[in-house]
C-alpha positions in Angstrom: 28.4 -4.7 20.8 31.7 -3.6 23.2 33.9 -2.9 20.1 33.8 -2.2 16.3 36.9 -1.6 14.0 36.0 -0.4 10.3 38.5 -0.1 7.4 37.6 1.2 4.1 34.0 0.6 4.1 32.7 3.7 1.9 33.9 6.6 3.2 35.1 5.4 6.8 39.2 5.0 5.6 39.6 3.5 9.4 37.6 3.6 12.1 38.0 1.9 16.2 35.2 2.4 18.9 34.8 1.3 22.2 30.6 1.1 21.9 30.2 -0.8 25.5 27.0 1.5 26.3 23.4 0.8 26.2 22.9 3.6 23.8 25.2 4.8 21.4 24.4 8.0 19.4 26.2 8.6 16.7 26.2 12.2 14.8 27.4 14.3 12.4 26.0 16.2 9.1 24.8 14.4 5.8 26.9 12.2 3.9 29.2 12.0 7.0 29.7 8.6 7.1 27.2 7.6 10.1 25.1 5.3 8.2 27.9 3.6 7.0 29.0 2.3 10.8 25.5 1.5 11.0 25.8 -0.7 8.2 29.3 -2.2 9.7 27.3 -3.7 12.7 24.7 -5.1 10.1 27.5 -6.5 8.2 28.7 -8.2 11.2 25.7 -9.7 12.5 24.0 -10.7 8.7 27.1 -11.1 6.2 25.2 -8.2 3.7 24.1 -4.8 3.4 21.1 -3.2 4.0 21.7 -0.7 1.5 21.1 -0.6 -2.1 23.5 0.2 -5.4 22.6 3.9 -4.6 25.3 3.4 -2.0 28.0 2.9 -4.3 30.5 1.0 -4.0 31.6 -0.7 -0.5 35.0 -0.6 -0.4 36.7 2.9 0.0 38.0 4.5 -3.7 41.4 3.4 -3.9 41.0 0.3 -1.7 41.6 -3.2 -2.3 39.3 -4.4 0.5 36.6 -3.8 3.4 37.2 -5.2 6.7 35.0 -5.0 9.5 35.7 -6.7 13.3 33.7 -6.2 16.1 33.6 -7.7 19.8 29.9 -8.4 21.2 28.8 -10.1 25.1 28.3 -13.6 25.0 28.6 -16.5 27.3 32.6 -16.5 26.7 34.7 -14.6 29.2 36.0 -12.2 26.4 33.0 -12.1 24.3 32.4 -13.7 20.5 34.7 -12.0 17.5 32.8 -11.5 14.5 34.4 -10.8 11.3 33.4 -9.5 7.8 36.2 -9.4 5.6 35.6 -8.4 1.9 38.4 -8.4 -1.6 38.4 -9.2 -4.9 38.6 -12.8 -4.5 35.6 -12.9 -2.4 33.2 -12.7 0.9 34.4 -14.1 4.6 32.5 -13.8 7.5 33.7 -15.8 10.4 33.1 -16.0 14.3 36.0 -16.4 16.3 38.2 -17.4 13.4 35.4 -20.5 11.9 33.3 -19.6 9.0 30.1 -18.7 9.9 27.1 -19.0 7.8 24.6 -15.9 8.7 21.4 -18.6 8.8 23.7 -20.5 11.3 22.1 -21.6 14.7 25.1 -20.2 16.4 24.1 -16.4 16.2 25.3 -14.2 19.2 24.5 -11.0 17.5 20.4 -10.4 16.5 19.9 -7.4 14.7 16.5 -5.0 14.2 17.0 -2.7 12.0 14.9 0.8 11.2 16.3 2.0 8.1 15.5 5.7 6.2 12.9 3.8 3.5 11.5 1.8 6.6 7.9 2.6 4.6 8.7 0.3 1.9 8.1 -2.5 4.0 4.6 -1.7 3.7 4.5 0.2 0.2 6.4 -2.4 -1.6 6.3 -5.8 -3.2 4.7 -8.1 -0.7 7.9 -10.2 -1.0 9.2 -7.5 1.3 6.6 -8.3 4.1 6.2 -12.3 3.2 10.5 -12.3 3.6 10.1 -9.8 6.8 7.4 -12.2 8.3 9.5 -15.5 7.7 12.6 -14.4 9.0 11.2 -13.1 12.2 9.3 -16.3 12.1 12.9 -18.3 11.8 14.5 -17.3 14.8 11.7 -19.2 16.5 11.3 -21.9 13.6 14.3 -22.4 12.8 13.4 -25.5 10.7 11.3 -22.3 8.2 14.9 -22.1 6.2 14.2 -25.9 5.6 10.9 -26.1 4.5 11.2 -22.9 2.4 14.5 -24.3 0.4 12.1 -27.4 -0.8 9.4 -25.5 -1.5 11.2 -23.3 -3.8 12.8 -26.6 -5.1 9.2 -27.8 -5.5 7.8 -24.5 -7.2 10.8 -24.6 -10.1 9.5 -27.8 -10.6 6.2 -27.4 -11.1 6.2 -25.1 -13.2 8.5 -26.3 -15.6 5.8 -29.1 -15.2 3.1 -26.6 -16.0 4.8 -25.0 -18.9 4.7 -28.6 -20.4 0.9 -28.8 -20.2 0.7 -30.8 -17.1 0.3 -34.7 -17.4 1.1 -36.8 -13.9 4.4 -35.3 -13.5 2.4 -32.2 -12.2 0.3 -34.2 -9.9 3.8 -34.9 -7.8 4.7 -31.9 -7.6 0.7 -30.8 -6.7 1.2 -32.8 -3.6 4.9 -31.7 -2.9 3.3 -28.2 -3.1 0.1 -29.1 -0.5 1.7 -30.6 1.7 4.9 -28.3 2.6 2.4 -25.5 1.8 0.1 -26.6 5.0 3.3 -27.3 6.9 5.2 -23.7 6.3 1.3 -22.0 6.3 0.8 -23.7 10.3 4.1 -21.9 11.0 3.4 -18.7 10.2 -0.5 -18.8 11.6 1.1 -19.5 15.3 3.5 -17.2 14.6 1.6 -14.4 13.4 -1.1 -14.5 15.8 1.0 -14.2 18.4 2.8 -11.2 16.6 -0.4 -9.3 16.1 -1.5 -9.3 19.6 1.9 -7.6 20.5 1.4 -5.1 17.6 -2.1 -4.3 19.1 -0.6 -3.6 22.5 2.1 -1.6 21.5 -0.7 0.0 18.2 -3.2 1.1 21.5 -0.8 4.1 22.5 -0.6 6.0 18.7 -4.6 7.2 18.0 -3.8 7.2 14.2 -4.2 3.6 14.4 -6.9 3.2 16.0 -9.4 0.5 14.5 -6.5 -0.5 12.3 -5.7 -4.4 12.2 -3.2 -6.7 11.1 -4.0 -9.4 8.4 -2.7 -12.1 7.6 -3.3 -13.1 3.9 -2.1 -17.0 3.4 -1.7 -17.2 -0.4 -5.1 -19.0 -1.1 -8.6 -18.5 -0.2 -9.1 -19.3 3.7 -12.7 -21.5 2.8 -10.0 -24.2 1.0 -7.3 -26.8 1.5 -4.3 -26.1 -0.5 -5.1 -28.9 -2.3 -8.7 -27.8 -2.9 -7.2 -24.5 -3.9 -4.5 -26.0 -6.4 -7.5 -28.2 -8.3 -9.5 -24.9 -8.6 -6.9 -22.9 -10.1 -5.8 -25.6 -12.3 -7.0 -24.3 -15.6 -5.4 -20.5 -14.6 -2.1 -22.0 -14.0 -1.7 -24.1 -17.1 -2.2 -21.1 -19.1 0.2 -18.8 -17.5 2.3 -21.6 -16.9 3.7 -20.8 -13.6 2.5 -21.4 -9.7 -0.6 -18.8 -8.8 -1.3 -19.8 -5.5 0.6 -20.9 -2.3 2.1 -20.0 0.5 4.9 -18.0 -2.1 1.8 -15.6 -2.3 1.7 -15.2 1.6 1.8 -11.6 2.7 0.7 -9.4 5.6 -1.7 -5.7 5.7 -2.5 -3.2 8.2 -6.2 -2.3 7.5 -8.9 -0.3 8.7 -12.5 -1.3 7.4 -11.5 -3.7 5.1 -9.5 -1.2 3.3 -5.2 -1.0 3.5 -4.6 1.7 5.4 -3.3 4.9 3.8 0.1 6.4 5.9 2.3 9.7 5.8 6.3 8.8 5.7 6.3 9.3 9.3 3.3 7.3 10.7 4.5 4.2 8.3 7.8 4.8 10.0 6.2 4.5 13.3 4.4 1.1 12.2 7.6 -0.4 11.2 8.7 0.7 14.3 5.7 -1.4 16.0 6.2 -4.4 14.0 9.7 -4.8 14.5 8.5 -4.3 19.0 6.0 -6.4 18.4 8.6 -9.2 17.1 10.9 -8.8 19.0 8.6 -9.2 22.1 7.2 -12.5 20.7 11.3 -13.7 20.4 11.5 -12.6 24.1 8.6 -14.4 25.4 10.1 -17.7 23.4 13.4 -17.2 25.7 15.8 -15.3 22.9 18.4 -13.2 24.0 18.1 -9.5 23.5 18.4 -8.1 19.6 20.5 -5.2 19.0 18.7 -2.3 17.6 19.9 -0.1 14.4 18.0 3.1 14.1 19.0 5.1 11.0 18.0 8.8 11.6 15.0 7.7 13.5 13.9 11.5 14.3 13.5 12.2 10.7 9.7 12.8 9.8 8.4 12.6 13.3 6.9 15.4 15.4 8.5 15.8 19.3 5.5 13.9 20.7 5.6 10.8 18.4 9.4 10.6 18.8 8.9 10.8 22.6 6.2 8.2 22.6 8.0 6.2 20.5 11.6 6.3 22.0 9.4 5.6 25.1 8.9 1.9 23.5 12.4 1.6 22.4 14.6 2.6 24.9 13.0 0.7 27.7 14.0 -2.3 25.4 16.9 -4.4 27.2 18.8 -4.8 24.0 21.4 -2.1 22.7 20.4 0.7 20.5 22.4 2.1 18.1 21.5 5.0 16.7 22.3 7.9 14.1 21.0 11.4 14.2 22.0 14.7 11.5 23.9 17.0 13.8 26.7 19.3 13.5 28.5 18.7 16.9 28.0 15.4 19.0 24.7 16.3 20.9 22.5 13.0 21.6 19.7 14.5 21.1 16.4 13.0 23.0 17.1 9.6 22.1 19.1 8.9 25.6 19.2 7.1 28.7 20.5 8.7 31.3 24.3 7.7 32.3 24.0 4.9 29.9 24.7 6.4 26.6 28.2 7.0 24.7 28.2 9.6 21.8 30.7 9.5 18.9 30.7 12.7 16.6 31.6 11.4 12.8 33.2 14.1 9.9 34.1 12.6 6.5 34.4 9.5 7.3 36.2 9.9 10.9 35.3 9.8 14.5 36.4 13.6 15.7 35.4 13.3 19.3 33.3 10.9 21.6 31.3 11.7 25.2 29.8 10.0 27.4 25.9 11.5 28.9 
């Protein structure tokens, strides 16, 4: 990212920075507004939020709209101009002036992010870690989007089938069901496998994980077909009237001994850390371009060492980082490399001073 220009998104009224720097390390005290050009970036490269309604509202008190341009390297001389733009009639995200869909194939700007509730990944819903796994799976497969649009088509179907008590109309949709489930199942096998050996790698130098190991759970029992599986749970399914099995049950574990493993805030900060390595490794052996990395107050809840270790892993990465850190005065902290990082010192909302280390 060489440039990023904010205007009234939360508490940043107007906001300019030249952020053409392999690190940039942005500070300043709670509630400052750091998160928030955190969130810009995301905006830009995704066309939504990361954060929730807890955030209030996006656009500054008083405002009649959020706008939010930045500049990022690309193959063109002068780079690619993304846009978010954001009013009461709507949404626009655009690069260099088209509309630009966020699942587009045209993406010059790939984000990893490492937000402060980075544990829910592994605490919550497994619809967090099936959605996590799938879109890290996209940017490989990008026909996933595809096959995941019909099988929700396909789902919604069936069960209104189900809820009707069945009849052949359900046997369609059965086999609709089997065979995209095999198909986006395949996917995700290849794609995982490859994903856990990373995540061992990286796993080998933090001994809190050692003889943990990273499942992969399909959605129905590994013995069966899908089609086997669906005629098994036949009777289940007609009375609850809704799809039990599937790869919309997919999810992923880290276990040890058969059991999932139980994490402090900070070590299941450091495994989201490892996932999101371990993907991004797996997109650079398959020839993608460098992601940009968002690291939300990444030194909260871990001790000097694990910070070190882990910073050791991130900052060798050749993408960008872009981090935020609580401080009162624009000090960088450890998170550095030398002569290649840019610090920019936020108060209320406004960039006070910037330094280069």
């Amino acid at each position: 990212m060489r440039t990023l220009r904010v205007v009234h998104l939360r508490r940043c009224r107007e906001v300019a920075l030249e952020t053409a720097a392999p690190v940039v390390v942005i500070t300043g005290g709670n509630g400052a507004g750091k998160t928030t050009l955190l969130e810009a970036v995301y905006l830009l490269a995704r066309g939504r939020s990361f954060r929730g309604r807890k955030a209030g509202p996006m656009t500054t008190r008083g405002e009649r709209g959020t706008l939010v341009e930045g500049r990022c390297e690309a193959d063109a001389p002068n780079g690619r101009l993304l846009r978010y733009r954001r009013d009461h009639h709507g949404r626009e995200h655009s690069l260099d002036g088209l509309p630009w869909p966020p699942a587009g194939d045209d993406r010059p700007l790939r984000i990893k992010l490492i937000g402060e509730n980075a544990q829910s990944l592994l605490e919550g819903d497994p619809t967090l870690r099936r959605t996590f796994l799938d879109w890290n799976l996209f940017h490989v497969e990008p026909r996933l989007g595809a096959l995941r649009r019909e099988l929700s088509r396909v789902q919604q179907q069936r069960n209104a089938a189900l809820r009707r008590g069945g009849g052949r109309e359900l046997a369609v949709w059965d086999r609709g069901l089997s065979e995209l489930g095999e198909r986006i199942d395949g996917q995700r096998q290849v794609f995982f496998a490859h994903w856990r050996t990373r995540f061992h790698e990286l796993a080998a130098t933090f001994p809190f994980l050692d003889g943990a190991d990273l499942v992969f759970a399909r959605g129905w029992p590994a013995q069966q077909s899908l089609a086997e599986a669906i005629t098994t749970a036949r009777r289940a399914e007609l009375s609850r009237g809704h799809t039990l099995i599937g790869p919309g049950r997919a999810e992923f574990q880290l276990v040890r001994d058969g059991a999932r493993l139980a994490l402090s805030r900070g070590q299941a900060k450091v495994v989201v850390c490892l996932l999101q390595l371990a993907a991004e490794q797996v997109h650079r052996d398959q020839g993608l371009a460098p992601a940009l990395w968002l690291l939300d107050d990444i030194e909260a809840e871990l001790d000097t060492h694990t910070l070190e270790r882990l910073w050791g892993l991130l900052g060798q990465r050749d993408g960008q980082c872009i981090l935020s850190r609580v401080a009162t005065s624009p000090d960088p902290g450890p998170c550095t490399r030398p002569n290649a990082t840019r610090v920019f010192h936020v108060e209320h909302g406004a960039v006070t001073s910037s330094a280069g280390h």
